[in-house]
C-alpha positions in Angstrom: -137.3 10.4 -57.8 -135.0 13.1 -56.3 -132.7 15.1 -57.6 -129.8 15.0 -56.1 -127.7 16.9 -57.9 -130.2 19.7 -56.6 -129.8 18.8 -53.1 -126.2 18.4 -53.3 -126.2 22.0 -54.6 -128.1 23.2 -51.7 -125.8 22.0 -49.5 -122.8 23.1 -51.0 -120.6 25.7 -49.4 -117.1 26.9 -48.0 -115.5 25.7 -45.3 -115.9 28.4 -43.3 -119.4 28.5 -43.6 -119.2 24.9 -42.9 -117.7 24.9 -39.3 -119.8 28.0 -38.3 -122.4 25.2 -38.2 -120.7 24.2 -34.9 -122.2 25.7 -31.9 -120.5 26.7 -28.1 -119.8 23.6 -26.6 -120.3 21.5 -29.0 -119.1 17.7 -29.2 -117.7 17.4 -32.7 -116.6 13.9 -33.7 -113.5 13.3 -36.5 -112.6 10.5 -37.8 -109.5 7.8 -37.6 -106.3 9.1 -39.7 -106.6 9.5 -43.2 -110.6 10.5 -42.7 -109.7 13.6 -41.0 -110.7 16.6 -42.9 -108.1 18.8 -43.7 -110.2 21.4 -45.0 -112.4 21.8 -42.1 -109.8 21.3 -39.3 -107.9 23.8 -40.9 -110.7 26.4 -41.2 -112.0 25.4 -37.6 -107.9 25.8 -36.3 -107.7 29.4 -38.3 -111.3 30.6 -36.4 -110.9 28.5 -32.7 -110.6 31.9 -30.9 -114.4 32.4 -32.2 -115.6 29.1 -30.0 -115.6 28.4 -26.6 -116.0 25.1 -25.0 -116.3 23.0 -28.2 -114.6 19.4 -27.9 -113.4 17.1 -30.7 -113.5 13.5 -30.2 -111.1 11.5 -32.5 -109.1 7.9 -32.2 -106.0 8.8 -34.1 -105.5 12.7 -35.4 -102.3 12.5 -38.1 -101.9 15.7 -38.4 -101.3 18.1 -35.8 -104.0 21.1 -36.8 -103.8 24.3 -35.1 -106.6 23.6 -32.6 -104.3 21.3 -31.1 -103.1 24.2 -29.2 -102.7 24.4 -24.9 -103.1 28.0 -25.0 -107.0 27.5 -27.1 -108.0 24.4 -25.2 -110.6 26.9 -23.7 -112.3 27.6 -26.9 -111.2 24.2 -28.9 -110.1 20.9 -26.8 -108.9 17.4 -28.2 -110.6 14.6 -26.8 -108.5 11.2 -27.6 -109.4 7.7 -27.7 -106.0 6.8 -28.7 -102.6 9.1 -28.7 -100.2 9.7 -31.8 -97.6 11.9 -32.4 -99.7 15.3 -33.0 -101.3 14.7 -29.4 -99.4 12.1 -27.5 -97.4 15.1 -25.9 -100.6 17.1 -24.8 -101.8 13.9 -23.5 -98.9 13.4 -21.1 -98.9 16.6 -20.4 -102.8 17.0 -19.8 -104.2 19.5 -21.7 -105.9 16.9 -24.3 -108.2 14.4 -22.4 -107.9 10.6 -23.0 -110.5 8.1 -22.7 -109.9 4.4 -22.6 -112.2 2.3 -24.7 -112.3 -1.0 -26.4 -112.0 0.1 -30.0 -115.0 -2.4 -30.8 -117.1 -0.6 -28.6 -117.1 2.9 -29.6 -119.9 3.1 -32.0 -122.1 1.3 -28.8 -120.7 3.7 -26.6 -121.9 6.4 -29.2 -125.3 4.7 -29.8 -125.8 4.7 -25.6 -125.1 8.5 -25.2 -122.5 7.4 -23.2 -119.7 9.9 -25.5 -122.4 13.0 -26.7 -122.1 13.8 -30.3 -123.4 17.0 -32.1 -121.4 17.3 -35.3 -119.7 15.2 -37.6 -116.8 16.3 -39.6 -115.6 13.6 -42.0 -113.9 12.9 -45.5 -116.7 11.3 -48.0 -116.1 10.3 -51.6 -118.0 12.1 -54.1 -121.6 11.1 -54.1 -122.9 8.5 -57.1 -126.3 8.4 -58.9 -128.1 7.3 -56.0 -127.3 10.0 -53.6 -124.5 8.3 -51.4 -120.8 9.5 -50.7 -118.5 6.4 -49.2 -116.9 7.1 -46.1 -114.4 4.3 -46.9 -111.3 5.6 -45.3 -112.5 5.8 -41.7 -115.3 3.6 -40.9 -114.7 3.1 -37.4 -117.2 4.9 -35.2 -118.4 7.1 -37.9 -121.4 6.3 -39.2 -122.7 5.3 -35.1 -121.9 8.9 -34.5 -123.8 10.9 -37.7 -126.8 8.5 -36.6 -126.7 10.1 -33.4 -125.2 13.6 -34.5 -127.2 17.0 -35.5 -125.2 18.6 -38.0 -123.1 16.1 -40.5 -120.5 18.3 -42.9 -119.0 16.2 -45.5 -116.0 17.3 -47.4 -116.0 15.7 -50.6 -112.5 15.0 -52.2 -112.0 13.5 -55.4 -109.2 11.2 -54.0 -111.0 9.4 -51.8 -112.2 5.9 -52.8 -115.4 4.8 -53.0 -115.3 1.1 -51.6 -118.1 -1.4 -51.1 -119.4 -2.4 -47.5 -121.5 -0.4 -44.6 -119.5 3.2 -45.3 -122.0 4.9 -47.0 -123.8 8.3 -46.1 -127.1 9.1 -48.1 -127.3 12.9 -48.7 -130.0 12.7 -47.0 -128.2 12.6 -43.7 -126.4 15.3 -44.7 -126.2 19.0 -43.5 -123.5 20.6 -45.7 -121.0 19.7 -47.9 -117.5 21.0 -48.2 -115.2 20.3 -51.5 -111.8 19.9 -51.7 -108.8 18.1 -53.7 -107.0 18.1 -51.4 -104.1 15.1 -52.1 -105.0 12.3 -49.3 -102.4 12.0 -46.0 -100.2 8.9 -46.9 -98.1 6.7 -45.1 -95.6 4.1 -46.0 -94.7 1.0 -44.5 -92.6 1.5 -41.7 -88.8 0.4 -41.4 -87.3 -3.1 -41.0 -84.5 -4.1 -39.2 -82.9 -7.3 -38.2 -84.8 -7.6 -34.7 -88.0 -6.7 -36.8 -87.1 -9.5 -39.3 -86.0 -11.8 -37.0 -89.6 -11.4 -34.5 -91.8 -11.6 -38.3 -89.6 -15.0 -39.1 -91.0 -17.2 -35.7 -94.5 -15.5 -36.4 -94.5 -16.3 -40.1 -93.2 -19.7 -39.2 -96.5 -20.8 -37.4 -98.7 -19.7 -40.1 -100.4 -22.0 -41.8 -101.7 -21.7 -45.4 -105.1 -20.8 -45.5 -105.2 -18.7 -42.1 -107.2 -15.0 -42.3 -105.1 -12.9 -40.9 -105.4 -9.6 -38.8 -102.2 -7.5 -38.6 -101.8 -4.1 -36.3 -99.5 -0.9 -37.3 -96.0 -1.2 -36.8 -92.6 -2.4 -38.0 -92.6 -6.0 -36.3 -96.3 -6.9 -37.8 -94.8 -5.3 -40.8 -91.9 -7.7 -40.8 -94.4 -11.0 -40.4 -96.3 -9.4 -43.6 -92.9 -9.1 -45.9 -92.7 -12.7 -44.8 -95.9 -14.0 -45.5 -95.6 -13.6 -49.6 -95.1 -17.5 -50.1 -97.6 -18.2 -48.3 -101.2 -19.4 -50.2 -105.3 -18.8 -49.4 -105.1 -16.1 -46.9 -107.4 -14.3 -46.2 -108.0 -10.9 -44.5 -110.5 -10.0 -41.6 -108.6 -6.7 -39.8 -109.8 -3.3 -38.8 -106.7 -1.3 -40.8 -105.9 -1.7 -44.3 -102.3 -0.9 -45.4 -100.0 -0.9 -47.9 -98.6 -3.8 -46.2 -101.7 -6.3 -46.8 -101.5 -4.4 -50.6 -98.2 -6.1 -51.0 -99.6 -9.7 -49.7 -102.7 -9.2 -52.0 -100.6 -8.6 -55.2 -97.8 -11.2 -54.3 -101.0 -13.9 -54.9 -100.7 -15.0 -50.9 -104.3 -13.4 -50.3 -107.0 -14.8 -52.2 -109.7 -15.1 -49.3 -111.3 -18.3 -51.0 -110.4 -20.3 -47.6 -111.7 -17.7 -45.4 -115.5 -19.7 -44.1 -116.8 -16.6 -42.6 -117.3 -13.5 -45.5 -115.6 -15.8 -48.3 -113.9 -14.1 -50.9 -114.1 -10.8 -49.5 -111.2 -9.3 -47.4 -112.7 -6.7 -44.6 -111.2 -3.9 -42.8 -112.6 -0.3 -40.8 -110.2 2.1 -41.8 -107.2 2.6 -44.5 -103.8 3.8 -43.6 -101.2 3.8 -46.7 -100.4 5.2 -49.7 -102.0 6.5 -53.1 -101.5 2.7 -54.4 -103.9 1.4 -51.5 -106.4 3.9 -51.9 -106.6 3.7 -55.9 -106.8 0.1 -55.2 -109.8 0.4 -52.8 -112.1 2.2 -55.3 -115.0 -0.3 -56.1 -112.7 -3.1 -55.2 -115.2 -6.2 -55.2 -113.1 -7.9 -52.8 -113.0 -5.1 -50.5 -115.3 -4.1 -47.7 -115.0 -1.1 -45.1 -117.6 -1.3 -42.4 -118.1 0.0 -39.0 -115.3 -0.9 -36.2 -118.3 -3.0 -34.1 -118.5 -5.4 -36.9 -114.8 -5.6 -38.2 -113.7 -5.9 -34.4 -116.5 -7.7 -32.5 -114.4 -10.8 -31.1 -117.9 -13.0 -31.6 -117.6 -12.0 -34.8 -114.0 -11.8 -36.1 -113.9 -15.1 -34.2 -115.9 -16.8 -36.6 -112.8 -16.8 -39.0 -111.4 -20.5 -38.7 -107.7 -19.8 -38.2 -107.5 -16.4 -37.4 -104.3 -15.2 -36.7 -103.8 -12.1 -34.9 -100.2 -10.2 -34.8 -99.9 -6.7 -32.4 -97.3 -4.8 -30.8 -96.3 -4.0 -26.9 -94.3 -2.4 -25.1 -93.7 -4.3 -21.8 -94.9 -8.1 -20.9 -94.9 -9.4 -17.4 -94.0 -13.2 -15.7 -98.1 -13.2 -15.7 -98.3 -12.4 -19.0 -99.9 -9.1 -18.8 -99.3 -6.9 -21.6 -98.9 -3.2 -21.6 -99.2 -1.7 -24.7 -100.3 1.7 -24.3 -98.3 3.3 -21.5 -94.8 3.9 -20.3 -95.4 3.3 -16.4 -98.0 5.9 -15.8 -97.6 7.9 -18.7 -99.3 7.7 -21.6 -98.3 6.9 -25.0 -101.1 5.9 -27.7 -104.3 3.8 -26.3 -106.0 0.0 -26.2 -106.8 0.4 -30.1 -108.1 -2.6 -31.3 -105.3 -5.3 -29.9 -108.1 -6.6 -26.7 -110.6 -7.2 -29.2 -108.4 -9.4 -31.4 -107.0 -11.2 -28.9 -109.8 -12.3 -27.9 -111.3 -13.0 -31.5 -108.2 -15.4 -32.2 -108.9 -17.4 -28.9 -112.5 -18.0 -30.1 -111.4 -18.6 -33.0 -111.3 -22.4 -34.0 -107.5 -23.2 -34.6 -106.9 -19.4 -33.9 -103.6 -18.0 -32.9 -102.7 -14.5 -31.2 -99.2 -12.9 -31.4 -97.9 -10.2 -28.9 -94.9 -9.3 -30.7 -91.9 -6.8 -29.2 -88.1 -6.4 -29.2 -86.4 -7.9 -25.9 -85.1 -4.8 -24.8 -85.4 -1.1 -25.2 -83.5 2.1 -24.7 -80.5 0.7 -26.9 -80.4 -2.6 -25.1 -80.7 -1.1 -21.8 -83.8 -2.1 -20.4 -85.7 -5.5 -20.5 -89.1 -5.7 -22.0 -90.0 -8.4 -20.8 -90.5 -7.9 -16.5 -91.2 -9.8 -13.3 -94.2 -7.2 -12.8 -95.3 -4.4 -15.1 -93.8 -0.9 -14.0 -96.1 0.9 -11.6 -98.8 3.2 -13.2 -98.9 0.5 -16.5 -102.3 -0.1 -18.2 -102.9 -3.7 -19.0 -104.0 -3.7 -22.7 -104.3 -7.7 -23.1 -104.7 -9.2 -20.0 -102.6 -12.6 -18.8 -105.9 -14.5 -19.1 -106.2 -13.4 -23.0 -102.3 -13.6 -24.3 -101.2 -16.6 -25.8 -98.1 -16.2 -28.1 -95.1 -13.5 -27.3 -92.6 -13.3 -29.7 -89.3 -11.5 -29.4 -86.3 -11.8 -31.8 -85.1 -15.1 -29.4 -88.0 -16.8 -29.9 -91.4 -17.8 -29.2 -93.5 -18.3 -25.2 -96.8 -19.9 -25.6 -98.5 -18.8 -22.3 -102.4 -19.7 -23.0 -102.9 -23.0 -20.6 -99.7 -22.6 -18.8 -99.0 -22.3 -15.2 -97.6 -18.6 -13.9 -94.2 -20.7 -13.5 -94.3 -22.4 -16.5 -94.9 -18.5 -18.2 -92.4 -17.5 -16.5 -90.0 -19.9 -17.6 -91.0 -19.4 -21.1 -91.0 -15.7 -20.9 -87.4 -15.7 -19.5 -86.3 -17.9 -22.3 -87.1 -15.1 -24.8 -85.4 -12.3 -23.1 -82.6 -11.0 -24.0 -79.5 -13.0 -22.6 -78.1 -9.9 -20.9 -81.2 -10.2 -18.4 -81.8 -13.9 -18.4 -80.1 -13.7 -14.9 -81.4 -11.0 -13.2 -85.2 -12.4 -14.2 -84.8 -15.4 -13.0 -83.2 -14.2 -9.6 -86.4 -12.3 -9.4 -88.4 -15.0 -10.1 -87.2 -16.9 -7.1 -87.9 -14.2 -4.9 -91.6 -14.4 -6.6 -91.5 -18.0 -5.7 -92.0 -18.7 -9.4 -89.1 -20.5 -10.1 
């Protein structure tokens, strides 16, 4: 039998003898959030000046590290499938490329060739008696990518949890590891207000004890979650994990024993929260972290009975059409994993899908909900997907309905400050 502890050893070293693994234009893939590794990226940011032409592919970066620089993007670029607030401003701006994806998708886009890969930078727990570190934080697209990737660096942190599921990386796989103990990147649940609460009451409202449920980031799917404790036999099947679902676990609303696909086990692809979550992920029976292509995979998912899905947008036509990701032609974060759950909830037997938003925006200034998107928009969900949208005055069930009978609906929802001006629009769309 190996000895693992020997090869461990062998691969041992700093972090700057880690990243001078990474070659001139090299792809180098990071993780989602939490998985990012600080150590690394920091080193890498400290000696970017050194590269030239290397590119780092990452969904959601939480921290803005030094390489995220327009004056380096020579030497070090950012490559986004999804803008946050360390990159959403060289996105608009253009220095930090973006590419659209289905967040189900990447690791087949990966496994294609179709996004090259050379490294792999990542988080890992510490390694057990078998050889094999859990990469439980970030799932996602990671493990597609080291199967494709020449040069895997782990940086092992005591923190990190080492959860059940497909997350694991045998040391075998890997090229060098980095230590650190580093504390892990956490983040609370966002704040509440009343048009938060109000939205999360007509969403909780149509819940129905023993649905699994999959909830995006965000205050409004937050809301539905504080509102969900009473509730009995949920289960979970989502692709983030957050302190949120923590507090419907421990409230005794989540047991999973209804779920009929993966009973008794909750699943998720990556962790977003706070020390509480990811002490409570360690070894969790209940809890499995796999890749993004099986957590997100609308055949899949849609094999929960009842699956209710709850996501955010920003703007929602007479159609239906939801944009999510841009404002007009600018953009703002990415399609994530909202498409793939729509979708999952309307194959889904008794499924339900919530677009949830405020009415209005800019203080009450502009309407969310639009005769037409504003020019430039991406269509995240498309009018043929949506079925629920939910604002603080209620509820428009488009899915089967006619574009004036979506209109109708969608205009009943606005706020009241618009109602006329939509519907005087709509009669010049000949939709009312």
């Amino acid at each position: 039998m190996p000895n693992y502890k020997e090869l461990y050893q062998e691969r041992l070293c700093t972090a700057v003898e880690g990243i001078k693994l990474v070659r001139d234009g090299d792809c180098l893939v990071v993780p989602t959030g939490v998985g990012e590794p600080p150590a690394l990226l920091t080193a890498l940011s400290e000696h970017r000046r050194e590269y030239h032409d290397v590119k780092i592919y990452q969904i959601l970066p939480l921290r803005k590290f030094g390489y995220i620089d327009p004056e380096t993007v020579d030497h070090v670029r950012h490559v986004a499938f999804f803008l946050g607030g360390a990159t959403r401003a060289g996105g608009q701006q253009g220095w930090i490329d973006y590419i659209p994806s289905y967040f189900s998708e990447m690791p087949r886009l990966f496994e294609d060739g179709l996004f090259s890969v050379d490294t792999v930078f990542t988080l890992a727990s510490p390694m057990d008696e078998h050889g094999y570190f859990s990469i439980s934080l970030a799932t996602d697209y990671t493990l597609a990518a080291i199967s494709k990737a020449k040069t895997v660096v782990l940086e092992v942190n005591p923190n990190v949890p080492f959860a059940n599921g497909n997350c694991l990386v045998h040391i075998s796989q890997v090229s060098a590891i980095v230590e650190d103990n580093t504390p892990l990147t956490e983040v609370g649940l966002p704040k509440i207000g009343p048009i938060q609460e109000a939205i999360g009451k007509y969403v909780a409202d149509l819940i129905d004890n023993g649905s699994t449920i999959q909830i995006g980031f965000g205050a409004i799917p937050d809301a539905v979650v504080m509102q969900l404790t009473h509730k009995h036999d949920l289960g979970i099947h989502t692709e983030m994990v957050g302190d949120g679902i923590l507090t419907l676990i421990e409230s005794g609303a989540v047991t999973n024993q209804s779920k009929n696909y993966l009973p008794g086990k909750f699943v998720a692809t990556f962790a977003l929260g706070t020390k509480r979550l990811y002490d409570f992920m360690h070894r969790n029976p209940q809890l499995e972290m796999h890749p993004v292509d099986y957590t997100n995979d609308p055949f899949l998912a849609g094999q929960n009975d009842n699956l209710i899905t709850i996501n955010a947008s920003v703007q929602v036509d007479f159609l239906g059409q939801c944009c999510s990701e841009s404002m007009g032609s600018t953009p703002y974060s990415g399609t994530g994993g909202q498409s793939d759950f729509v979708r999952a909830a309307n194959r889904s037997k008794g499924g339900k899908s919530f677009i949830v938003l405020p009415s209005t925006a800019k203080d009450g200034k502009i309407s969310r909900i639009v005769p037409t998107l504003t020019p430039g928009s991406a269509v995240t969900t498309s009018k043929n997907d949506v079925n629920y949208v939910v604002t603080e005055y209620g509820v428009a069930q488009l899915r089967g309905k006619s574009a004036k009978q979506r209109t109708q609906a969608l205009i009943a929802i606005a706020h009241p400050d618009f109602r006329e001006e939509l519907m005087e629009a709509a009669k010049k769309m000949n939709l009312l």
